[in-house]
C-alpha positions in Angstrom: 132.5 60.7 76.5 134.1 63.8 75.9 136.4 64.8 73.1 138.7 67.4 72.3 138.0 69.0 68.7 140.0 71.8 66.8 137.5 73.9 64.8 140.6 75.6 62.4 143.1 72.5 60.8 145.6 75.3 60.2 146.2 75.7 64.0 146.1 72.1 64.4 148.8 71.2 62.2 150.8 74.4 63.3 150.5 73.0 66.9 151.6 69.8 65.8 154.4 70.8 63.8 155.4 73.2 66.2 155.6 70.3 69.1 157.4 68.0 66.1 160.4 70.7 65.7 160.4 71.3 69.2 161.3 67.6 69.9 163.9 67.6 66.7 165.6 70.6 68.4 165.3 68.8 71.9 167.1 65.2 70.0 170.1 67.7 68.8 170.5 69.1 72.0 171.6 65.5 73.6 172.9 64.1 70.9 175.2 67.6 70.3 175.4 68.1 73.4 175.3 65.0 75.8 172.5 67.1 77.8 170.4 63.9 78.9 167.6 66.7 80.7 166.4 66.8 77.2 164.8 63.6 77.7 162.0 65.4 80.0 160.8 68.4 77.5 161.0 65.4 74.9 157.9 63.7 76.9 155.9 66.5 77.8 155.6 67.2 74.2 155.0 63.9 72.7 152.4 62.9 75.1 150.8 66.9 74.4 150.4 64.9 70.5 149.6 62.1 71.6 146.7 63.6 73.4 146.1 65.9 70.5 145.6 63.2 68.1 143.9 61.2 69.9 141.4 64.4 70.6 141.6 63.5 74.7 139.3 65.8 76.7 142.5 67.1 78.7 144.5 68.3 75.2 142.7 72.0 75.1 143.5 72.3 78.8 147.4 70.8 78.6 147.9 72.6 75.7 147.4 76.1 77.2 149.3 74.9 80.3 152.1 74.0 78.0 152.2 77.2 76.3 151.8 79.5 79.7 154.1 77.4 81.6 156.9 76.4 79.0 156.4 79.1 76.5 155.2 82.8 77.5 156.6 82.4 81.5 159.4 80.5 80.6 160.0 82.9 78.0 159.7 86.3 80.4 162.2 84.6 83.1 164.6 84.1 80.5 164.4 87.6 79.5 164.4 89.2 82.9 167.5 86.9 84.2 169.3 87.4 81.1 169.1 90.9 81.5 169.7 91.1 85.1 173.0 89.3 84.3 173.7 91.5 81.5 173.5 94.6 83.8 175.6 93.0 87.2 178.2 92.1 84.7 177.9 95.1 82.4 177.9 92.5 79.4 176.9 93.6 75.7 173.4 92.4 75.2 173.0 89.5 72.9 169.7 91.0 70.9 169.4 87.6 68.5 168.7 86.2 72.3 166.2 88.5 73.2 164.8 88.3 69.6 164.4 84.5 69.9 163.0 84.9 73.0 160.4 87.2 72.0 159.6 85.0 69.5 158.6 82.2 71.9 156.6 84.6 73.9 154.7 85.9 70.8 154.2 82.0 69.8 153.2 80.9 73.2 150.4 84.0 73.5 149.1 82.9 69.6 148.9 79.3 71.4 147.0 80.0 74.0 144.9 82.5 71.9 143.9 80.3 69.6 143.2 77.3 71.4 141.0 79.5 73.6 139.2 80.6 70.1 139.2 77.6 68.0 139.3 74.2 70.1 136.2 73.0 71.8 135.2 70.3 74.3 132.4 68.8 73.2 130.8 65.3 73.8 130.9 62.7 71.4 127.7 61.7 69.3 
């Protein structure tokens, strides 16, 4: 059987806290803000720990399709609509957007950096 194993516990305990603090935000967006699609990021991301913890053979694999998918891309649309919407409608750009945004981009590359360079599938002994 094969298991997923995280060769450095500092990204493995940043991934999880990140994915924790990721779900608190997601819980004070519907309560604040009665926005019940916050239910679906809420499940991704605790079944992404729940297959961390439980070192599933999938976890390295979901992980970076998390972070590609819901972080960097994510991240890059966001950036490219805003400012296509900020151009049409000759708005003033909102930089602590952009810097947020970055943020998430930078975070979702480390991601999938690191789990490329410190989680292995390996089979159990």
């Amino acid at each position: 059987m094969q298991i997923t194993e995280f060769k450095n516990q500092t990204f493995y305990y940043s991934v999880l806290a990140l994915l924790t603090c990721l779900i608190l935000y997601n819980c004070y967006v519907i309560l604040t803000f009665q926005e019940i699609w916050g239910f679906i990021p809420i499940l991704i991301q605790a079944a992404i720990i729940g297959m961390i913890i439980t070192r599933h053979h999938f976890a390295k694999i979901i992980l970076k399709i998390w972070a590609v998918v819901f972080l960097i891309v994510g991240s890059v649309l966001q950036i490219i609509l805003q400012g296509i919407e900020d151009i049409i409608n000759q708005n003033e750009m909102d930089f602590i957007f952009y810097i947020v945004t970055m943020i998430n981009l930078v975070v979702g590359s480390a991601v999938v950096y690191f789990t490329n360079k410190s989680v292995v599938v390996r089979e159990e002994s």
